[in-house]
Backbone as a ProteinNet text record, in pm:
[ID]
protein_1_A
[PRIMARY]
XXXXXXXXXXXXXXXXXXXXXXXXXXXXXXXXXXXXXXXXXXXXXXXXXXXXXXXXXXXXXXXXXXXXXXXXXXXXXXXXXXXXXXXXXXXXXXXXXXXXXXXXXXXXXXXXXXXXXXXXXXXXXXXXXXXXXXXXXXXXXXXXXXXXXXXXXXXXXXXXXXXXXXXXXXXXXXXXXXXXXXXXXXXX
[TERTIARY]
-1125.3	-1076.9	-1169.8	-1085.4	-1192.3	-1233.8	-1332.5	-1368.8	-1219.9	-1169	-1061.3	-964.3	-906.6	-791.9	-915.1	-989.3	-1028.6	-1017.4	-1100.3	-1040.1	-915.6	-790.2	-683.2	-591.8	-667.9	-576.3	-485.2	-389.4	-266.6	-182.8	-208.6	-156.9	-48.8	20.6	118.7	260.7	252	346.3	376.1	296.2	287.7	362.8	359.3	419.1	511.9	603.6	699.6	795.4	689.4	793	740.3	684.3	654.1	591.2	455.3	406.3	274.4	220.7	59.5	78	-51.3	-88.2	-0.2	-33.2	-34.2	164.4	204.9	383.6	463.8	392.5	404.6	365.8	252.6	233.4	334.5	387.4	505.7	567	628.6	773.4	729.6	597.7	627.7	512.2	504.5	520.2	624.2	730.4	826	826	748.7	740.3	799.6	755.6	840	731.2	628.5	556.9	499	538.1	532.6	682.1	742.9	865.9	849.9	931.9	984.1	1015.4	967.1	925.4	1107.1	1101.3	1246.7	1342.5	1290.5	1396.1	1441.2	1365.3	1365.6	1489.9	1465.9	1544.5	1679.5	1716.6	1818.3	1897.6	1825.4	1912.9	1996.3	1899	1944.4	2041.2	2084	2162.1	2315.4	2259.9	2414.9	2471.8	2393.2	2463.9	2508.6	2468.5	2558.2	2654.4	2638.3	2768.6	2858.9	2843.3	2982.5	3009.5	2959.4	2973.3	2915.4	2874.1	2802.9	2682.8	2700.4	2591	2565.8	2396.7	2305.7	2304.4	2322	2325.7	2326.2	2262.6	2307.9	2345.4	2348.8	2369.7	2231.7	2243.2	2105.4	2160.1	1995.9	1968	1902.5	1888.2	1776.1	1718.4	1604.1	1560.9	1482.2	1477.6	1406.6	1293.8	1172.3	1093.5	1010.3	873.1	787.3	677.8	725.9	628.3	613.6	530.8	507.6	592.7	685.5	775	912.8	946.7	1082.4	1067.1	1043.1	1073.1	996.5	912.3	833.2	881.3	879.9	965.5	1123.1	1145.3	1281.4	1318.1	1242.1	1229.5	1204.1	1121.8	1151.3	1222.1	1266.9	1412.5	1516.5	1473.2	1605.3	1612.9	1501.7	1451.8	1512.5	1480.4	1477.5	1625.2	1775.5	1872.8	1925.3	1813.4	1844.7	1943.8	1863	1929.6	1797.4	1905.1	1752.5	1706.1	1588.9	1586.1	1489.3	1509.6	1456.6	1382.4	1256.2	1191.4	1157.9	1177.9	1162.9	1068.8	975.4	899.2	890.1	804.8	783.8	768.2	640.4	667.9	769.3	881.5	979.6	1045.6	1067.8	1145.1	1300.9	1387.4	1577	1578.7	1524.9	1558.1	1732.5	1822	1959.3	2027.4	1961.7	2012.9	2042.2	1889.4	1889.6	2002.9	1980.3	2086.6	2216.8	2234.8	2424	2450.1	2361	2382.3	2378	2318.1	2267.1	2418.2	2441	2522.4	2541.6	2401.7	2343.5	2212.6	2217.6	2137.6	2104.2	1955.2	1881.7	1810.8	1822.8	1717	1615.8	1511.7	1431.4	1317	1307.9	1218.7	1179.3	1235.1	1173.7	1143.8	1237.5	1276.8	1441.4	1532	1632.7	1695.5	1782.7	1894.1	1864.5	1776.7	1710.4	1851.9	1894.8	1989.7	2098.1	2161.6	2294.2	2421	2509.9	2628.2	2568	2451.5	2439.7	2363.1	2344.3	2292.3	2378	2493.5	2589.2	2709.1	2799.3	2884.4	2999.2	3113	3222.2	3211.1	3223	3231.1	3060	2989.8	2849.8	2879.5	2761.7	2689	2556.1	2579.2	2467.9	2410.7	2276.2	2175.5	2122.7	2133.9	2082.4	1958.1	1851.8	1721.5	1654	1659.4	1605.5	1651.1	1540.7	1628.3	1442.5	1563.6	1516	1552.5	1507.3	1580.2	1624.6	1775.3	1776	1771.9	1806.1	1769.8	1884.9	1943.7	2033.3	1972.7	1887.5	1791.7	1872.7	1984.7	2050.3	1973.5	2008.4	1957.8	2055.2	1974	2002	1935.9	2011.9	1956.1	1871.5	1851.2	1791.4	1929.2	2020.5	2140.9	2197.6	2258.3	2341.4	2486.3	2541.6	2597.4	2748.4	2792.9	2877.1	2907.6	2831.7	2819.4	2863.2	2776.9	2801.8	2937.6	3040	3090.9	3252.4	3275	3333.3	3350	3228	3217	3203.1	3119.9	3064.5	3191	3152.9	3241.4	3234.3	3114.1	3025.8	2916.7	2886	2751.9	2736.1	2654.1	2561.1	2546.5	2557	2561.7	2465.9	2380.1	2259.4	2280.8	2223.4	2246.9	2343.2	2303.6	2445.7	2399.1	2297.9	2348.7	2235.3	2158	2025.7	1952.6	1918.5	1834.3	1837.5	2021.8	2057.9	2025.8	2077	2035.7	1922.8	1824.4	1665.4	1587.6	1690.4	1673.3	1689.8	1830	1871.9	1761.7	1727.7	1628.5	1561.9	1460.5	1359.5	1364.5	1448.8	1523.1	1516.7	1590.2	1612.2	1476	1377.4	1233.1	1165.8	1176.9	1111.3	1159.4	1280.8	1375.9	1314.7	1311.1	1238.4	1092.2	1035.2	849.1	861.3	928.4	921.9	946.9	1081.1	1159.3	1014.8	934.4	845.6	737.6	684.4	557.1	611.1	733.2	731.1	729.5	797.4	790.7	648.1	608.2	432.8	340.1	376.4	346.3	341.5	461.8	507	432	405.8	339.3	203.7	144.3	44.4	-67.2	15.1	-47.1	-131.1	-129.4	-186.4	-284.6
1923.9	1791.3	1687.9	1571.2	1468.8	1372.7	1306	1186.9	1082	1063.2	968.9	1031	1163.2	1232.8	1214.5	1257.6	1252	1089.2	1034.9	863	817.2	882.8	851.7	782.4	802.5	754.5	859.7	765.3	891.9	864.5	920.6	888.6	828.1	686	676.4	728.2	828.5	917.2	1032.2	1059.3	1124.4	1025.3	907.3	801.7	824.6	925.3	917.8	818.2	810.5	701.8	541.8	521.9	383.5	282.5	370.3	224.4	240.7	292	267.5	132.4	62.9	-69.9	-73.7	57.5	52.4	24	98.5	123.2	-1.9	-70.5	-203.9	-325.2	-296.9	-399.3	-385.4	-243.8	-286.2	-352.9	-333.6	-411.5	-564.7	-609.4	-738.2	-801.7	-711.9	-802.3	-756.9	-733	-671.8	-587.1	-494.7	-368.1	-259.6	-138.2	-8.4	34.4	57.6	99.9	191.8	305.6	354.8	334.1	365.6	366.9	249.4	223.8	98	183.4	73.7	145.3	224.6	336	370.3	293.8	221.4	170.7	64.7	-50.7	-119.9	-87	-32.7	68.1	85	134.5	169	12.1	-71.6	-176.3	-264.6	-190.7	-249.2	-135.5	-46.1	38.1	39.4	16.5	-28.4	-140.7	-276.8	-364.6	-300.6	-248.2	-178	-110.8	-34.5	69.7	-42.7	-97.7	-205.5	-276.6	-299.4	-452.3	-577.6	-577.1	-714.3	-755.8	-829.4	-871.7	-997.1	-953.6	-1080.6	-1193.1	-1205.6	-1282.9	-1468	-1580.1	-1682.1	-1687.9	-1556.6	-1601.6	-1606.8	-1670.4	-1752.6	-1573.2	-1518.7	-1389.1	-1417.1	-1391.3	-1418	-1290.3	-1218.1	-1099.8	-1130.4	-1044.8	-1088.3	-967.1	-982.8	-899.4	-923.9	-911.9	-909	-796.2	-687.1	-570.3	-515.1	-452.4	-401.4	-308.7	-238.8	-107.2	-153.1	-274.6	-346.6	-487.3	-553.4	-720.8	-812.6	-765.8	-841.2	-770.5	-595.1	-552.3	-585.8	-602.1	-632.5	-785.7	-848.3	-971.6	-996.4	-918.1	-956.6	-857	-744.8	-671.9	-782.3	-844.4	-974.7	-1058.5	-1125.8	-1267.9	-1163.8	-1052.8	-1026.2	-986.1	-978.4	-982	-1162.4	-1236.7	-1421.9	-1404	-1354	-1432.3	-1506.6	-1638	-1683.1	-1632.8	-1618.7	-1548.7	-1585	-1615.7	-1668.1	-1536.6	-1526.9	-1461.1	-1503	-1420.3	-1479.8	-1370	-1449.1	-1337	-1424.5	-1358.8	-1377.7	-1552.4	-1619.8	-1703.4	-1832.7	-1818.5	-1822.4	-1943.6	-2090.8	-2165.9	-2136.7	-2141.7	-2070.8	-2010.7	-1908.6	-1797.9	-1749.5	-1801.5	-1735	-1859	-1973.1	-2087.1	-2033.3	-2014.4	-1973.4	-1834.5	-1733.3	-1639.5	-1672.4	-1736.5	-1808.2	-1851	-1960	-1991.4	-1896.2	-1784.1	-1685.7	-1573.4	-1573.3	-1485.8	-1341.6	-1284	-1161.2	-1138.2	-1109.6	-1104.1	-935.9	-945.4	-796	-766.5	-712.2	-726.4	-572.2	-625.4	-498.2	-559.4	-591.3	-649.9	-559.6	-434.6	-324.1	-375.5	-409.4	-488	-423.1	-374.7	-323.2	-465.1	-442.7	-569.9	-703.6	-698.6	-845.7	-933.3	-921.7	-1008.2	-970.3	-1108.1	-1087.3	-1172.7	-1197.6	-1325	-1434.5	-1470.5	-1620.3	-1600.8	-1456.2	-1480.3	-1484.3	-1494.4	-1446.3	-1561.4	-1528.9	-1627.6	-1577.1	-1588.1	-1536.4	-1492.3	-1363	-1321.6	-1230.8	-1284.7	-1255.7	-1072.5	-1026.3	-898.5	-873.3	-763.7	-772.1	-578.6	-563.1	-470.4	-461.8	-361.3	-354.6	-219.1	-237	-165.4	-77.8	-121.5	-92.8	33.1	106.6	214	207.8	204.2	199.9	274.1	277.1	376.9	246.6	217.6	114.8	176.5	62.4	54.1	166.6	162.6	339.3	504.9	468.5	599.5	632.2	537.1	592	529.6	565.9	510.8	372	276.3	176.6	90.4	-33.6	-89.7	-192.2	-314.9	-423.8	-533.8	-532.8	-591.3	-541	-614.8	-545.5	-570.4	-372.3	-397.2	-504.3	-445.4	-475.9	-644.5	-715.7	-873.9	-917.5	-842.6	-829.1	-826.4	-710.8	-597	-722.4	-780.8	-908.5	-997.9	-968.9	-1176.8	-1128.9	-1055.9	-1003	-939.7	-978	-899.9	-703.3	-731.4	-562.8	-607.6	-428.8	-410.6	-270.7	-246	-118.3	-38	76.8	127.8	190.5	192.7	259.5	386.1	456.4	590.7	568.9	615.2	658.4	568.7	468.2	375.1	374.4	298.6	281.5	421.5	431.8	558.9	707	696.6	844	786.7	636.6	601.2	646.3	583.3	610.2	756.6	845.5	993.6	1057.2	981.7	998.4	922.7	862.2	772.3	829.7	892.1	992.8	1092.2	1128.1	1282.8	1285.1	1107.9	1058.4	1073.5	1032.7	950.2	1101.5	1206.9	1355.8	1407.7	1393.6	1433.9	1388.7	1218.1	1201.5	1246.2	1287.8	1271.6	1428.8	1515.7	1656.6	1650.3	1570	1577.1	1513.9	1418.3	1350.6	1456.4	1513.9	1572.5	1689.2	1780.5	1898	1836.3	1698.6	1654.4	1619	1561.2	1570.2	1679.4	1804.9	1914.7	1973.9	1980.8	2011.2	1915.7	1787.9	1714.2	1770.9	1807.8	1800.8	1677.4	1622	1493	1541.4	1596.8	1654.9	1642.2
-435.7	-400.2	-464.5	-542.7	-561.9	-484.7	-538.8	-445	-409.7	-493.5	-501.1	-369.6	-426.7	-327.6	-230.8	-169.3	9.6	21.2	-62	24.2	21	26.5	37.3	-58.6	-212.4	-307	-354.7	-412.5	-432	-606.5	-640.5	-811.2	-784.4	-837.8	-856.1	-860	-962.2	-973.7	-913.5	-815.8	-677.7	-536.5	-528.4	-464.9	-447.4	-378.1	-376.4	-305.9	-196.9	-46.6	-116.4	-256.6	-287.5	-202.9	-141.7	9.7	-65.7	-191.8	-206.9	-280.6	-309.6	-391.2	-508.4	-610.4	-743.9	-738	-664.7	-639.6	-625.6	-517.1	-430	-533.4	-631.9	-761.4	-813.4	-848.3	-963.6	-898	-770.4	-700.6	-756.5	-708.1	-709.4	-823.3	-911.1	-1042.7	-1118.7	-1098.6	-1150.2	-1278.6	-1234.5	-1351.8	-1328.9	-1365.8	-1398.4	-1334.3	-1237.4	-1232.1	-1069.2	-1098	-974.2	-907.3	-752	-738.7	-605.4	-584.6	-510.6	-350.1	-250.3	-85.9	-97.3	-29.7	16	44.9	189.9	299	200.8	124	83.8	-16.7	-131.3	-254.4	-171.3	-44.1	23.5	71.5	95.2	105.9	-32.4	-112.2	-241.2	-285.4	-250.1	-282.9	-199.8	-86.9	-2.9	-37.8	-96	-180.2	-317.1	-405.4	-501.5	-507.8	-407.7	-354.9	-333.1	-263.6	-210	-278.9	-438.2	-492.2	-444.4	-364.4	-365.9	-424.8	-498.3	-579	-535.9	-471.9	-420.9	-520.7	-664.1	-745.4	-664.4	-680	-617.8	-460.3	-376.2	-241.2	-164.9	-39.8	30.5	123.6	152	165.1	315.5	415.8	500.2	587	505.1	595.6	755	802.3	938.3	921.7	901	908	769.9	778	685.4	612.3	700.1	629.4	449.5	465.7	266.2	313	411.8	361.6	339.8	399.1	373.8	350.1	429.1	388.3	339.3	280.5	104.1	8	21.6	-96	-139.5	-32.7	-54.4	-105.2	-49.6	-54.5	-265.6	-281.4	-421.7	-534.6	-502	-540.3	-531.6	-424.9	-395.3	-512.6	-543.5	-591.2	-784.3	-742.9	-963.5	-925.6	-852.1	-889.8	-833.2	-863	-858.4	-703.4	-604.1	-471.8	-453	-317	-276.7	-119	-123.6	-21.8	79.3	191.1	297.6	476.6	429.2	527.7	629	721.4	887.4	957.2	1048.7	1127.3	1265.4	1359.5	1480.4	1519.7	1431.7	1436.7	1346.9	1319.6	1280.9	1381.4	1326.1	1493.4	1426.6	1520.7	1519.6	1434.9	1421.2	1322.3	1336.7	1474.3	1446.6	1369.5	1342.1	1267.5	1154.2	1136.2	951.8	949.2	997.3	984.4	978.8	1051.8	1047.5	897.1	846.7	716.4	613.6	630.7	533.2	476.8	384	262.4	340.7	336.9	366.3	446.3	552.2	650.4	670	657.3	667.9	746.1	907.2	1012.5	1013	990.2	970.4	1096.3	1158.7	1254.8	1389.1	1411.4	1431.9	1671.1	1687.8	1806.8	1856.9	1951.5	1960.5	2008.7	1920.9	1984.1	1922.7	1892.8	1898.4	1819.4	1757.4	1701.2	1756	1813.2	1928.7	1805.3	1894.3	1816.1	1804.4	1830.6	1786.7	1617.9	1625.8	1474.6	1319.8	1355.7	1303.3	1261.5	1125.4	1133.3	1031.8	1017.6	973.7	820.5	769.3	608.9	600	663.4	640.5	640.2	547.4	524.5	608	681.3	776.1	743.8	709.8	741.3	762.5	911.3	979.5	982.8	981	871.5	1017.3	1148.4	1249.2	1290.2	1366.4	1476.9	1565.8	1661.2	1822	1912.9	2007	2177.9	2234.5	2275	2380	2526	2584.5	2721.4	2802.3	2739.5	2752.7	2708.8	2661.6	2609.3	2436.7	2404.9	2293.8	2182.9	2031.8	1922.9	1908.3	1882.2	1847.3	1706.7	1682.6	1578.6	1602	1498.5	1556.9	1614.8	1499.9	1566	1613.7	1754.1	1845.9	1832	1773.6	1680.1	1770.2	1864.8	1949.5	1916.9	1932	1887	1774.7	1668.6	1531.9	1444.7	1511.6	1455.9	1417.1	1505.6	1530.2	1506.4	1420.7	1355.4	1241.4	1152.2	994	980.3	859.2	747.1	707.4	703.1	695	773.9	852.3	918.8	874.4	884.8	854.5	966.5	1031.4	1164.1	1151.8	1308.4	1370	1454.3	1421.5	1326.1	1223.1	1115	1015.2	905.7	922.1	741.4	701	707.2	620	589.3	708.9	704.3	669.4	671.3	569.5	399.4	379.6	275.1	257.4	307.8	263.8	211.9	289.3	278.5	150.1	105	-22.7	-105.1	-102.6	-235.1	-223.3	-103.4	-115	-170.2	-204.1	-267.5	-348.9	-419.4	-580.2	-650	-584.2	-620.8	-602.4	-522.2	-580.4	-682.8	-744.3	-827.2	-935.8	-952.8	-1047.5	-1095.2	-959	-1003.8	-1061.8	-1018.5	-1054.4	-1179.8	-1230.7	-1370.4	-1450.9	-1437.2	-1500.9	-1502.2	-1393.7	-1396.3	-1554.5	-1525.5	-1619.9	-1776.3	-1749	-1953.4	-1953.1	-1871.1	-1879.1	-1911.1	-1890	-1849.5	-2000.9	-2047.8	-2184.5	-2277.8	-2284.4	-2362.9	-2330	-2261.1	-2242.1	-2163.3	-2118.9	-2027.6	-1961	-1847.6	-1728.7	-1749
[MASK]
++++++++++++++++++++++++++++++++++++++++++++++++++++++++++++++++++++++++++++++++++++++++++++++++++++++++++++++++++++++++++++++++++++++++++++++++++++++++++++++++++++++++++++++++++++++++++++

């Protein structure tokens, strides 16, 4: 073992789940460099699947962590949405959501977003899973409120997080396919 591997550095290209520095630089200096956080990659993938292209629409995530809502936040900004972050201290954060195109609650709270966050046509992903007060899995938006007013929601169990599974899969797929042409060149 080296000095490096015991203090907890991790080669890049070993990164698979994209949460070290070097991974998280590429995201947001927008390079090729290292792979982009999962969950994050997965919200940007359920907008592709569906066609919607963030292009020009006002975006508003709820949540600020390096595993979703700064990464995402600028995955957002390099396909030109604009995009508006919200955290705890945040004043009417269901204001800003109403106005928002596409609304992404990753804020890691069950329920927390009811019908007032919400407003007719909107795209809503929902990034959370929780236990509610029923002992069941839940999201951050409650979807029941939601389901009614949006256009699309993302369901808790069942959407993001099988997504995320898949990108994880994608992103070993790739590091394996990279390590063996490495291997053959002689990189290693």
């Amino acid at each position: 073992m080296t000095i490096t591997q015991s203090a907890g550095y991790l080669p890049r290209r070993k990164d698979v789940d994209g949460i070290t520095k070097s991974s998280l630089a590429g995201v947001f200096t927008d390079s090729t460099v290292g792979y982009a956080p999962c969950t994050a990659q997965a919200c940007m993938e359920i907008l592709d699947y569906y066609g919607i292209d963030p292009r020009g629409k006002n975006v508003t995530i709820i949540g600020r962590s390096l595993v979703v809502g700064k990464p995402l936040s600028m995955m957002l900004l390099k396909r030109h949405a604009t995009v508006t972050i919200c955290h705890t201290k945040t004043k009417d954060i269901s204001s800003l959501c109403r106005e928002a195109e596409i609304v992404i609650v990753a804020a890691g709270h069950a329920n927390i977003a009811d019908k007032n966050y919400f407003s007719p046509g909107q795209v809503v992903i929902d990034v959370g899973i929780n236990v509610g007060a029923d002992g069941k899995l839940c999201g951050d938006v409650n979807f029941r409120d939601a389901e009614n007013i949006v256009s699309r929601i993302t369901p808790v169990p069942g959407g993001v997080g099988t997504v995320t599974t898949a990108v994880l899969i994608k992103h070993v797929v790739e590091a394996a396919k990279q390590a063996s042409i490495n291997k053959i060149q002689g990189k290693f």
